[in-house]
C-alpha positions as CSV (number, residue, x, y, z in Angstrom):
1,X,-93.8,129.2,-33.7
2,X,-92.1,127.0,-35.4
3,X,-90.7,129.5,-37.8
4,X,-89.4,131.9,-35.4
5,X,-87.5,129.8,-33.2
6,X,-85.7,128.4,-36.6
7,X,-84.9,132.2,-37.3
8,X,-83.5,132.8,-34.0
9,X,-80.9,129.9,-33.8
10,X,-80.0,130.8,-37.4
11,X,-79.5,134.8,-36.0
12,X,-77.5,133.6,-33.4
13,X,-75.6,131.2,-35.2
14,X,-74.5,134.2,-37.4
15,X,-73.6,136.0,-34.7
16,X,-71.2,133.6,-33.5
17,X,-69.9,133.0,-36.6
18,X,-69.4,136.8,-37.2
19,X,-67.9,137.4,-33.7
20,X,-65.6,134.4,-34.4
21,X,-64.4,136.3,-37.2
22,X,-63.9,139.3,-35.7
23,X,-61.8,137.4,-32.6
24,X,-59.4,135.6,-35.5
25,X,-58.4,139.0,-36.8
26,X,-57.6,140.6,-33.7
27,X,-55.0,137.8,-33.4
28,X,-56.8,135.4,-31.9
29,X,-55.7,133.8,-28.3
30,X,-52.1,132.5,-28.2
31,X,-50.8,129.7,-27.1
32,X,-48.9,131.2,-24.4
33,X,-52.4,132.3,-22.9
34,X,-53.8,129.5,-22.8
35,X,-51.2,127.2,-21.2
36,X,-51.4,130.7,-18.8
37,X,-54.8,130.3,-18.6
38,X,-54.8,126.3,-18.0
39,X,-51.8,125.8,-16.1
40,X,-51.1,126.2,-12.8
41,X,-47.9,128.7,-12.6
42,X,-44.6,126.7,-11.3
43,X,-41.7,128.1,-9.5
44,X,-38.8,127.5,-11.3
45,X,-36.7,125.5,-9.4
46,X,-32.9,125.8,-9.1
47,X,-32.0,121.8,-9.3
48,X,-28.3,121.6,-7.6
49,X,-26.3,118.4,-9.0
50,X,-25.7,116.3,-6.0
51,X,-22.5,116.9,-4.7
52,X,-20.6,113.7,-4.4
53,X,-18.6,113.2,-1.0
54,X,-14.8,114.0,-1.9
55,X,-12.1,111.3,-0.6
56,X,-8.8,112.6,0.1
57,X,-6.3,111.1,-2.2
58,X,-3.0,110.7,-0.2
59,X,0.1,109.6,-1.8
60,X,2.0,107.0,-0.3
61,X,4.7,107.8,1.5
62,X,8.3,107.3,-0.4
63,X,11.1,105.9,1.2
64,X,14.5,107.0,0.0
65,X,17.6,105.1,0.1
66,X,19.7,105.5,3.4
67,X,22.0,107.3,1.7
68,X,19.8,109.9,0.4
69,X,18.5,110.4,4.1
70,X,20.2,112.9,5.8
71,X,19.3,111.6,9.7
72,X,21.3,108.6,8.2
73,X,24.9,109.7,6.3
74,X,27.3,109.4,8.3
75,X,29.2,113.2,8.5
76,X,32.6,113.3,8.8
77,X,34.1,114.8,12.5
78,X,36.3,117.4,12.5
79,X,37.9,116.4,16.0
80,X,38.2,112.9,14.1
81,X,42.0,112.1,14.6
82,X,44.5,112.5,11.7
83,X,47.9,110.9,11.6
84,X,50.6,112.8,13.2
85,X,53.3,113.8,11.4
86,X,56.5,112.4,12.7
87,X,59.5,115.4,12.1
88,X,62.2,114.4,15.0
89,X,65.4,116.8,16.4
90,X,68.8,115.6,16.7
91,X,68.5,114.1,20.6
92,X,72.0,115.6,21.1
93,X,74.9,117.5,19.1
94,X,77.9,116.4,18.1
95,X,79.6,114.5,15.0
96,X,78.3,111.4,14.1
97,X,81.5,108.4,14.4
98,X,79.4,105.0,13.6
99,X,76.7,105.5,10.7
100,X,73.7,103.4,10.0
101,X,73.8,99.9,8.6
102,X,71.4,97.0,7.3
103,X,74.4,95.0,6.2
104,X,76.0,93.2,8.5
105,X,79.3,95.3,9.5
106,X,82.0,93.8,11.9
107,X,81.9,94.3,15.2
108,X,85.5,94.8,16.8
109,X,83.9,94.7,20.5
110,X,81.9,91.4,19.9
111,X,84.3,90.1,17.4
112,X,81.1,88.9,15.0
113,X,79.6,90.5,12.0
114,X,76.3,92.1,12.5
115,X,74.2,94.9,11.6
116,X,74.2,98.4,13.2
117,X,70.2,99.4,13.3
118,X,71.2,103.1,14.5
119,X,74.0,106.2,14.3
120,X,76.3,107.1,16.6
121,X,76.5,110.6,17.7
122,X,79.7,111.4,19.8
123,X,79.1,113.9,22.9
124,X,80.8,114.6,26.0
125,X,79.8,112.2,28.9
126,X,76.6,113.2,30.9
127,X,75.6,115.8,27.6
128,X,72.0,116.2,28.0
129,X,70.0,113.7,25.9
130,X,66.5,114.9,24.9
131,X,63.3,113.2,23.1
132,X,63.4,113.8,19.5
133,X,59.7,114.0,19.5
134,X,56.7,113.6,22.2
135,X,55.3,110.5,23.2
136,X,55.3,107.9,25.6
137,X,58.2,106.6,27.1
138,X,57.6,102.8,26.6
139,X,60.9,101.0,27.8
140,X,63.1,102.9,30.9
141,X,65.8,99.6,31.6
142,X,69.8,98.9,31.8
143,X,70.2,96.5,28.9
144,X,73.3,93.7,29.5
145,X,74.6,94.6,26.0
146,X,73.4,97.9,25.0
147,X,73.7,99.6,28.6
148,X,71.2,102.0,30.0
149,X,68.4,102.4,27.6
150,X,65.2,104.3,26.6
151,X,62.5,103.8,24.2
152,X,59.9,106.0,23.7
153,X,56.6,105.6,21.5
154,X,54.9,108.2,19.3
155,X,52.1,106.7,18.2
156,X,53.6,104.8,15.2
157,X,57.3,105.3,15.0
158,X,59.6,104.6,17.9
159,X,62.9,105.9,19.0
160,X,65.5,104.4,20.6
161,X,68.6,105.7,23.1
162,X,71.3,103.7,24.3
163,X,74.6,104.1,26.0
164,X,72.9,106.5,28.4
165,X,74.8,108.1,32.0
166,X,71.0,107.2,34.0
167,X,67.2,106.2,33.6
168,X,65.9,107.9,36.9
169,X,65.4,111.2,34.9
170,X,61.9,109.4,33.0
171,X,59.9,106.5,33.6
172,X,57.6,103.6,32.0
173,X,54.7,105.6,31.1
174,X,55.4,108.9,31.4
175,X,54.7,111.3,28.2
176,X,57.3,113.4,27.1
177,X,57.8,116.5,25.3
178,X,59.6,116.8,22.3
179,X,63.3,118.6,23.3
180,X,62.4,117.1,26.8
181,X,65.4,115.9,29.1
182,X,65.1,112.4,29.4
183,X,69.1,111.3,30.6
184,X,72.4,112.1,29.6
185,X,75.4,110.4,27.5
186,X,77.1,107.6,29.1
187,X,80.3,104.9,28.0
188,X,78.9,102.2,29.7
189,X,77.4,100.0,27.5
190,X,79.0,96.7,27.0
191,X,78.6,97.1,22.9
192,X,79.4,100.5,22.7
193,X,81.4,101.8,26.0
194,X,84.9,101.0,23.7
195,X,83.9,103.5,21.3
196,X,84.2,106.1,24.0
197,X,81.3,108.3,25.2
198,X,78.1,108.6,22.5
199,X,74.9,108.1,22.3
200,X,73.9,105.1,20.0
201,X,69.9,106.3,18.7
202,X,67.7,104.2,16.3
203,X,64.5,104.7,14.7
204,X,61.9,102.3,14.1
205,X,58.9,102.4,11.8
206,X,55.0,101.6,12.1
207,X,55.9,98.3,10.6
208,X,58.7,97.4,13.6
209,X,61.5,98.2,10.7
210,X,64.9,99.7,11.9
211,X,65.5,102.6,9.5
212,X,68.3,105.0,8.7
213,X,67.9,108.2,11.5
214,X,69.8,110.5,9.3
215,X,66.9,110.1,6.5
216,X,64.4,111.6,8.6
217,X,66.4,113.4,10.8
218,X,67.9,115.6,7.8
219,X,64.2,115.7,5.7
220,X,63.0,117.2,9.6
221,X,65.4,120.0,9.6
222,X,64.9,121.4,6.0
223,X,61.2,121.8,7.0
């Protein structure tokens, strides 16, 4: 009994060892089996990176210079006023007797040496007298030495008429136009009246300075 229970394990120990055999050269299991085999399948899983939150950079704001700004340069006006050009007319015709003088000259009415701050310009009594340029009559008076007199103001220069016939044509104030009629020739000026009828005009500059009519007057009529 003995025996055969000895030959039995030893036939069946064969056969496992032959089968064995036979297993290894069929290729035996692979490894890939078996982790099949003994692990549990996993879904592969799509991992996403966590998405940080995003700040939004902003620069800061620049400032530019005031002068770079254009809500701040200043822009020239066109209606911005320019300086007038001063180009006066002869206020009458006629030939000039007494000329302009900064030295002092003598005076045969007065009987003193002085200057003579205008021209004379010999007309007919009453001959129209008009305003050598527009403007603003400024002073409308009889003057004890110089008669009946008119200034009139254009806004820089000045002109002046003297030995005039009346001063009820224009008054303080009133604006005249160039070649306007403001009065007439007269001979009744206590200074002039003995050099017969004329009209005595001067010119005076922005800076109050009496100068020579016929240096204007002449540079006005070859423009």
């Amino acid at each position: 009994m003995k025996k055969s229970s000895t030959f039995i394990y030893s036939v069946i120990a064969l056969s496992a060892v032959i089968a064995y055999v036979g297993f290894l050269f069929r290729g035996g299991v692979s490894e890939t089996d078996v982790i099949e085999e003994t692990l549990p399948h996993i879904e592969e899983e799509i991992i996403e990176e966590p998405t940080l939150p995003t700040e939004e950079v902003t620069e800061p704001p620049v400032t530019l210079p005031a002068s770079s700004v254009s809500d701040n340069v200043p822009i020239e006006e066109e209606t911005e006023a320019k300086e007038k050009t001063f180009s006066p007319q002869y206020p009458v015709d006629g030939d000039i007797t007494r000329f302009f003088s900064s030295k002092l000259i003598y005076n045969e009415i007065s009987g003193d040496w002085r200057s003579h701050p205008g021209i004379d310009i010999e007309a007919d009594k009453t001959t129209r007298v008009l305003a050598a340029e527009e403007g603003t009559v400024t002073i409308c008076r009889e003057d004890a030495l110089y008669g009946k007199m008119i200034e009139i103001d254009h806004g820089g220069y000045k002109t002046v008429y003297k030995n005039l016939s009346t001063t009820a044509i224009v008054s303080e104030g009133d604006y005249v136009s160039k070649g306007q009629v403001i009065s007439g020739v007269g001979d009744e000026s206590a200074f002039e009246g003995a050099y017969g009828a004329h009209l005595h005009f001067e010119i005076i500059d922005p800076d109050g300075q009496y100068v020579d009519p016929l240096t204007i007057l002449d540079k006005s009529a070859e423009e």
